[in-house]
N, C-alpha and C positions, 0 to 999 in steps of 0.2 A: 557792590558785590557783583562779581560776574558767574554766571551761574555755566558751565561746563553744559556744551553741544552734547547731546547722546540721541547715537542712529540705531534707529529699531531696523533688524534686517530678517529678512526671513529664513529659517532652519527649516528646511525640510530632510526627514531621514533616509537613509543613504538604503536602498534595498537590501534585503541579507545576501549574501554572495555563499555560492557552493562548488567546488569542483563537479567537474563528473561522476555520473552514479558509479557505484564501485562495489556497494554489496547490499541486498535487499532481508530486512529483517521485519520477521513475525513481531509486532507491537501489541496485538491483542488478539481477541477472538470471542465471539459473547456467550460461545457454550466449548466444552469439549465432550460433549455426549448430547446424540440428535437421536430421537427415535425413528422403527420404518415408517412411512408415507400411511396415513391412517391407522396408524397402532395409541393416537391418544397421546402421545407427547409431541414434544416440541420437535417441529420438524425442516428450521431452521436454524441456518448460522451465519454469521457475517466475520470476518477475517479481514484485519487492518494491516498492511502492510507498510511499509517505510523507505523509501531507499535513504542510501546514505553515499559521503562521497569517501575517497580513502583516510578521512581524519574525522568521521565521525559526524558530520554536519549533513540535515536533509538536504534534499536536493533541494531546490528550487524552481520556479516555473520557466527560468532562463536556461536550464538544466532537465527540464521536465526529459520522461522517456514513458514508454508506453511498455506498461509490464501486462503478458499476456499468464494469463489463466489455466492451468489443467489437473488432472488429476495423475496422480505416478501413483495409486495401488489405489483400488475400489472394489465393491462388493459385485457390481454390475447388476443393477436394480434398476437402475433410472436415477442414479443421483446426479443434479445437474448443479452449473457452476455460472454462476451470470454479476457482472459480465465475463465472455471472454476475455477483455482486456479490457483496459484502464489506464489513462494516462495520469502521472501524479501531478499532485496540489501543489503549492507554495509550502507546501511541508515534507514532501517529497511520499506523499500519504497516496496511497491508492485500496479501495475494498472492494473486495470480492462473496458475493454468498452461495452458500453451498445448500441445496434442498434435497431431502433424502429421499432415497428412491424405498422399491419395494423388498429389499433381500437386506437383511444385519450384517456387519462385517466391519473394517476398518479402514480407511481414506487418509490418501495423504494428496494434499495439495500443495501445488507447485508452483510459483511464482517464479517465470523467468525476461527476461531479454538479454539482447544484445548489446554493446558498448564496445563500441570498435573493433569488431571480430571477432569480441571476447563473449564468452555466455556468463552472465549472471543472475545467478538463480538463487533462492529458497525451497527448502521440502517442509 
């Protein structure tokens, strides 16, 4: 009986591949109501961000960009945003947290960069 050669080879997986980022999307956020700075509630939040490329896929680290941080409407208390920026993960993941200041009111945060001249942002 002759028994058939069989070569063991090694598979290693191929990295995920992504276009360019193209448009950055709110994935989470772990409150949507923060109290003032010493009023006794929660006076913290954190805000997960996403980039994606134009078919829907995260970015990448070969893709990675550097989304900067601000605020487009605040109470102007002292509420602060750390970090200013953030460059994304192998999931095109980047977070932000926002600490409230001392004046109630409403906050919009704003996720943006550049991509080839172009501005791509989140409110």
């Amino acid at each position: 009986i002759q028994v058939p050669t069989l070569r063991i080879e090694q598979v290693v997986a191929s990295e995920p591949e992504s276009g360019r980022a193209h448009s950055i999307l709110l994935l989470q956020q772990s409150a949507t109501v923060i109290g003032v700075r010493e009023g006794g509630s929660e006076e913290v939040a954190s805000m997960t961000f996403q980039v994606v490329d134009s078919i829907g896929r995260p970015v990448v680290l070969d893709n990675s960009i550097l989304i900067n941080f601000r605020f487009g409407v605040q109470p102007n208390g002292g509420e602060s945003l750390a970090p200013a920026s953030a460059a994304t993960d192998n999931n095109g993941v980047a977070v932000v947290t926002m600490s409230s200041g001392t004046r109630a009111g409403v906050t919009q945060v704003v996720a943006e960069t550049a991509v080839s001249g172009k501005t791509v942002r989140s409110q």
